[in-house]
C-alpha positions as CSV (number, residue, x, y, z in Angstrom):
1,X,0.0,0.0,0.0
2,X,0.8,3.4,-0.6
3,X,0.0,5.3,2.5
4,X,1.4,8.5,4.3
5,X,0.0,7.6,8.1
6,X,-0.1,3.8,8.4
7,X,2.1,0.8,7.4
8,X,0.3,-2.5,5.6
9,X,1.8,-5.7,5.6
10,X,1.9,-9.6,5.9
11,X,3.0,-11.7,7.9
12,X,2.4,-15.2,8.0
13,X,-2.1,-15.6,8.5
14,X,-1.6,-11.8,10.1
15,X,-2.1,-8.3,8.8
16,X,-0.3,-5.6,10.4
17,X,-1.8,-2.5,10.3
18,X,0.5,0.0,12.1
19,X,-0.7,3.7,12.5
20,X,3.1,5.5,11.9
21,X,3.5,8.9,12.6
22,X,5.7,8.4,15.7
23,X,6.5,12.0,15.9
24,X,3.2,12.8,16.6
25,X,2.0,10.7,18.9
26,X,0.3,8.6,15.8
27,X,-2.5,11.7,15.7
28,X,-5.2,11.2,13.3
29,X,-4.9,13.0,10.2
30,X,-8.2,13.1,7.6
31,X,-6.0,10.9,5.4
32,X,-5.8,7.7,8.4
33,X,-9.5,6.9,8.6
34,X,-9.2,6.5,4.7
35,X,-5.9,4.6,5.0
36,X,-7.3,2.2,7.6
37,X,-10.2,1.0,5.4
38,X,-7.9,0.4,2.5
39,X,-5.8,-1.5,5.0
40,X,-8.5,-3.5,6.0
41,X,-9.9,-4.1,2.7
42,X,-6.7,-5.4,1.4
43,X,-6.4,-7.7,4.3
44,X,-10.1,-9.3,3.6
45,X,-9.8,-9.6,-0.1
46,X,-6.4,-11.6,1.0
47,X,-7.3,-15.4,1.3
48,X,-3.9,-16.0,3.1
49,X,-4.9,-13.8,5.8
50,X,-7.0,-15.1,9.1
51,X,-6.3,-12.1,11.7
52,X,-5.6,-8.1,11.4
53,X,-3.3,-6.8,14.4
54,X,-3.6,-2.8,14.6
55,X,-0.9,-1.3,16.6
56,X,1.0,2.3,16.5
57,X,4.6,3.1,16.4
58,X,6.3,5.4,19.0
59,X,5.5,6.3,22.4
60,X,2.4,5.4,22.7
61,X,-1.2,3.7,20.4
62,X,-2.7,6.8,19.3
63,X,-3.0,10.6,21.0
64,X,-6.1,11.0,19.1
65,X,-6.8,13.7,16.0
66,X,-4.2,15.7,15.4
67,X,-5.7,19.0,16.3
68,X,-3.3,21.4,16.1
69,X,-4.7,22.6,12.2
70,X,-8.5,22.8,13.4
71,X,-7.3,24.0,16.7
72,X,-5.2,26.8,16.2
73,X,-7.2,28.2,13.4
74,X,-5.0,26.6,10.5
75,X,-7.1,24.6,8.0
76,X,-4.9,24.9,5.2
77,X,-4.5,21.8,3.5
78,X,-8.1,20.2,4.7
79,X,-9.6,20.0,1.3
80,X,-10.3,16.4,1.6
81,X,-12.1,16.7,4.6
82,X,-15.4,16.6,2.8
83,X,-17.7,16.3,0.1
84,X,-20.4,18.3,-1.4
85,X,-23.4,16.8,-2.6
86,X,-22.1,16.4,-6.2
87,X,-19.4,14.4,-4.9
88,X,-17.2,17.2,-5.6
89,X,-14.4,18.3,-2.9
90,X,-15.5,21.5,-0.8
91,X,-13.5,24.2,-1.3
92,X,-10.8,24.6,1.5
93,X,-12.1,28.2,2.4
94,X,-15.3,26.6,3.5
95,X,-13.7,24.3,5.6
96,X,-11.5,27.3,7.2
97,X,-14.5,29.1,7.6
98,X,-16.5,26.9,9.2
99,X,-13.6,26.5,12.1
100,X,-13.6,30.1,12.4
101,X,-14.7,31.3,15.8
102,X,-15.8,34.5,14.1
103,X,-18.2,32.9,11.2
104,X,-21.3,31.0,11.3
105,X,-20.9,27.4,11.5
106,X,-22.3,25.1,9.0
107,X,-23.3,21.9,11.3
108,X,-23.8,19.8,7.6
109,X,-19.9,20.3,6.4
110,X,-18.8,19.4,9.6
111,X,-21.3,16.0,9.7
112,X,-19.8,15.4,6.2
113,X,-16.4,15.3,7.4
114,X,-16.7,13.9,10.8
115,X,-18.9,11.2,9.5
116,X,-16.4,9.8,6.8
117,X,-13.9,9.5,9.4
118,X,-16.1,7.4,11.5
119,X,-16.8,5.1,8.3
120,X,-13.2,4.6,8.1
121,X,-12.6,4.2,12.0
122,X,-15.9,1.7,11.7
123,X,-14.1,-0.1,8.8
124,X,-12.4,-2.1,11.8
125,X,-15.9,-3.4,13.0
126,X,-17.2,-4.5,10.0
127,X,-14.1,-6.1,8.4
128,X,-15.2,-9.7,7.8
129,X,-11.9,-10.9,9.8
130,X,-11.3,-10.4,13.2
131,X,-9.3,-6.8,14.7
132,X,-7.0,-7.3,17.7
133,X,-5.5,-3.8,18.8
134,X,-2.9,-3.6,20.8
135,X,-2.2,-0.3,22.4
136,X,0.9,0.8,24.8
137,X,1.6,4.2,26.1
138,X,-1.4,6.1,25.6
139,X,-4.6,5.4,23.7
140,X,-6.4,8.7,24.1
141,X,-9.7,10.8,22.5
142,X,-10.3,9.8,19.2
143,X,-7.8,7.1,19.5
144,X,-10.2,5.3,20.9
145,X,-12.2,5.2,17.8
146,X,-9.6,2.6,16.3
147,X,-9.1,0.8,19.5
148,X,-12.9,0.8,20.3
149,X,-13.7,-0.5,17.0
150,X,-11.7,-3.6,16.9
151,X,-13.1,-6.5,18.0
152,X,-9.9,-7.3,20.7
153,X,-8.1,-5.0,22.8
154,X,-4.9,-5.7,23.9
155,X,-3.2,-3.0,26.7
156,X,0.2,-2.6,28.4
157,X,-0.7,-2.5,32.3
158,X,0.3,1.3,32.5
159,X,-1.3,2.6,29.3
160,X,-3.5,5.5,29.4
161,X,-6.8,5.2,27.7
162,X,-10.1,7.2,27.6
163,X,-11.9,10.0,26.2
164,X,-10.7,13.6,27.9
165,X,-12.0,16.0,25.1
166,X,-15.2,15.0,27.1
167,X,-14.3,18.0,29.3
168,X,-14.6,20.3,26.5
169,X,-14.0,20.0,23.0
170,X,-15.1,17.0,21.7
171,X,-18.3,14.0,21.9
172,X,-17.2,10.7,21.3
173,X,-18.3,10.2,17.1
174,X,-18.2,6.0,16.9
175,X,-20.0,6.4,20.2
176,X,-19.1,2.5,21.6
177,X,-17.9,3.0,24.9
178,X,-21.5,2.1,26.2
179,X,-21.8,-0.7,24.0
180,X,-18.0,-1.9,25.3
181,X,-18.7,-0.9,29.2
182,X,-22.2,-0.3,29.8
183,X,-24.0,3.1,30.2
184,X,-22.8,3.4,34.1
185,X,-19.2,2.5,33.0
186,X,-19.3,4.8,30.2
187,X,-20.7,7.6,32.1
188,X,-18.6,7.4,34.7
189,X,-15.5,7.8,32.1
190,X,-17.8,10.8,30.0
191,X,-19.0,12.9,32.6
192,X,-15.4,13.4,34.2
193,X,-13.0,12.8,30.8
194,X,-11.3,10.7,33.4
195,X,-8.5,7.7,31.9
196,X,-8.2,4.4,32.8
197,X,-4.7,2.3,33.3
198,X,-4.6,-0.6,31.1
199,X,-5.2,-2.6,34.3
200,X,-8.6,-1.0,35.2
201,X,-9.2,-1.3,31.2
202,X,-9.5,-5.3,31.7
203,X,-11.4,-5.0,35.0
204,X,-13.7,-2.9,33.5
205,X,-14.0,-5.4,30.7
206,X,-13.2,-2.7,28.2
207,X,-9.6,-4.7,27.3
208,X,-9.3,-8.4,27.3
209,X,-6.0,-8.7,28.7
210,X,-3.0,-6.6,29.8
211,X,0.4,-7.5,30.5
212,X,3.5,-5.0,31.1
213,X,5.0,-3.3,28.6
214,X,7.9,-5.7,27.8
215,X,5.7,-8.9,28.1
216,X,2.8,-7.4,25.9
217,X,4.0,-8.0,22.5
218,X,4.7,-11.7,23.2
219,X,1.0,-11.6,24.8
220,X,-0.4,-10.0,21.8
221,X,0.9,-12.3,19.3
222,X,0.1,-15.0,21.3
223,X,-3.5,-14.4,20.7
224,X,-2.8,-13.4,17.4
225,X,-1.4,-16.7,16.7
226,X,-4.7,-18.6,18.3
227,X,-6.8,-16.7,16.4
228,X,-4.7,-17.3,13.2
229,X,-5.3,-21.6,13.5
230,X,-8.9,-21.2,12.8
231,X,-10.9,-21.6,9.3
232,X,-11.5,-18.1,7.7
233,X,-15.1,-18.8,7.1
234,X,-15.3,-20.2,11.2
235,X,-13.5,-16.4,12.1
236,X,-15.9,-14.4,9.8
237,X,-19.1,-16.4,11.1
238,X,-18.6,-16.2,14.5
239,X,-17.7,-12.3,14.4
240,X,-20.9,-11.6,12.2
241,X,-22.9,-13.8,14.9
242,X,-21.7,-11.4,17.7
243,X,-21.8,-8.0,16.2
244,X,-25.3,-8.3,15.3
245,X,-25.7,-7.9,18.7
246,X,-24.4,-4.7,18.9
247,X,-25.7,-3.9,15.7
248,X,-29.3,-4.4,17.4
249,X,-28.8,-2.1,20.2
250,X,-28.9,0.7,17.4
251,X,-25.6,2.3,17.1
252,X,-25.9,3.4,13.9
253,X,-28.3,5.5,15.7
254,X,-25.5,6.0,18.3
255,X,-23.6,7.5,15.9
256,X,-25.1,9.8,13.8
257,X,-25.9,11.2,17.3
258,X,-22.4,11.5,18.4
259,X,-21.5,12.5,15.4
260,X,-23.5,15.6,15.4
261,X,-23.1,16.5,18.8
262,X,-19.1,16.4,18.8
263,X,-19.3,19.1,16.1
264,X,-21.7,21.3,18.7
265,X,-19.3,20.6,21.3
266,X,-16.7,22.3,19.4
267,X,-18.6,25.7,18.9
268,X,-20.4,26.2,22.2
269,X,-19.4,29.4,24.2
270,X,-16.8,27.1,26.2
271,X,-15.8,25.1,22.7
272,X,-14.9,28.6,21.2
273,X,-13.3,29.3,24.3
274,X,-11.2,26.9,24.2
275,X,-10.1,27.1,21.0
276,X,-9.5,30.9,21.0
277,X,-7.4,29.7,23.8
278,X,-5.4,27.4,21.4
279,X,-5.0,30.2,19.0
280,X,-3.2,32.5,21.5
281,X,-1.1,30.1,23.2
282,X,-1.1,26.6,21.5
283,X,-3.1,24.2,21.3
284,X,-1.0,22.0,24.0
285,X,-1.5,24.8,26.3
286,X,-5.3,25.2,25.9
287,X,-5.5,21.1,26.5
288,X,-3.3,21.5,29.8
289,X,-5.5,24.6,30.9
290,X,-8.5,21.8,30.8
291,X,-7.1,18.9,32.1
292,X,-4.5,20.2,35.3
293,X,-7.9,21.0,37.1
294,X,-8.1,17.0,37.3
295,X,-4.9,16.3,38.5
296,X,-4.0,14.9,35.0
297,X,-0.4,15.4,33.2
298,X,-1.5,17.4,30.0
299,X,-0.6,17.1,27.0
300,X,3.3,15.9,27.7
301,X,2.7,12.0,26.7
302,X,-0.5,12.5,24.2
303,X,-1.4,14.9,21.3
304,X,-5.1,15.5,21.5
């Protein structure tokens, strides 16, 4: 594959999708939703593979979107972000404007955008073979999306993982952490932006296992390599049988709501705030300002 935020390869019965923009913190870019389906296309149209491991270069699994463009008022370069209803790329100038404190925001553009991105993030969920993530370091905001997503989670015991930008800021768009935890669990996590470790992750039955950091690659291909001895058609049948559960619970629904609403989060009075405070002084310093209240490190180890 030709990709700028991700490498592809196989190995074995195993596709390795790794998310590889080390230098910052793997943040999602408009171009890794997009990259990730292709990925995970390429690995079901491939009759050698059984089993897709998603991991992330660097520090850490994923920091979540990197911001600092939408943030900081810069939105040069977002042309792909979205399309009009020709199919036609909006013009860049729209997409500016529409992050612009100052103009009126245009809830539909930013639905286009945000919901493409959650087609590619949801990509992981509906590939016909079975996703195990494995996340170390930090899996944070919209890096949750991807972890959230796959079918398996994997964490090193001291990883940080949860949804922050629920301060301020941001909504959760794949909306799955009730469907993962339960709708106490969740709200205990969205109503405080609080983090888990990666050992809280499994007792809360949000990760299946976690191990420390240098035992958890050997863990993770260890599963990998259980998964990998069954049938294909066994793998894709029992993960049908099991999502339609989810499916059920309406979070396609779900989503279109969370969707929506992270794009209101992001231009209420305390959203513009926020991000007027990312234009003065950086958008690290704006996401310190929000989470040192809590007692929580700031941006040092995670991007958004």
């Amino acid at each position: 594959m030709n990709a700028s935020t991700l490498l592809y390869e196989v190995t074995g019965r195993v596709a390795r999708i790794t998310l590889n923009r080390p230098e910052r913190g793997n943040g999602i870019t408009l171009d890794m939703p997009r990259e990730i389906t292709a990925a995970v296309e390429a690995a079901n149209l491939d009759p050698s593979v059984h089993v897709i491991a998603l991991s992330g270069n660097g520090k850490g699994f994923c920091g979540g979107y990197d911001l600092v463009a939408s943030a900081e008022g810069d939105m040069s370069g977002m042309e792909h972000a979205s399309t009009g209803a020709s199919g036609s790329p909006i013009d860049p100038s729209v997409m500016t404007r529409n992050h612009d404190p100052s103009s009126v925001w245009d809830p539909i553009v930013d639905y286009q955008m945000m919901s493409r991105n959650v087609r590619g993030f949801m990509s992981l969920f509906f590939s016909d073979k079975p996703v195990v993530c494995k996340a170390h370091g930090f899996c944070v905001a919209g890096g949750t999306d991807m972890a959230l997503c796959s079918d398996l989670l994997i964490v090193d015991d001291d990883a940080k993982i949860g949804y922050p930008p629920a301060r301020v800021w941001g909504v959760p768009t794949t909306a799955l952490w009730t469907h993962r935890i339960g709708a106490q669990r969740a709200k205990r996590l969205l109503l405080t932006g609080d983090c888990l470790s990666g050992k809280e992750a499994v007792e809360w039955g949000l990760a299946i296992e976690s191990a420390p950091r240098h035992a958890l690659d050997e863990r993770f291909e260890n599963l990998l390599s259980r998964i990998a001895r069954l049938p294909v058609n066994q793998l894709v049948m029992h993960k049908l049988l099991v999502n339609q559960t989810v499916l059920s619970q309406g979070v396609h629904a779900t989503q279109a709501l969370g969707t929506m609403f992270d794009g209101v989060a992001r231009h209420t009075v305390e959203g513009y705030s926020f991000q007027m405070r990312a234009m003065k002084d950086g958008f690290k310093a704006a996401v310190r300002e929000r989470d040192e209240p809590f007692g929580d490190a700031g941006p040092s180890t995670f991007k958004g």
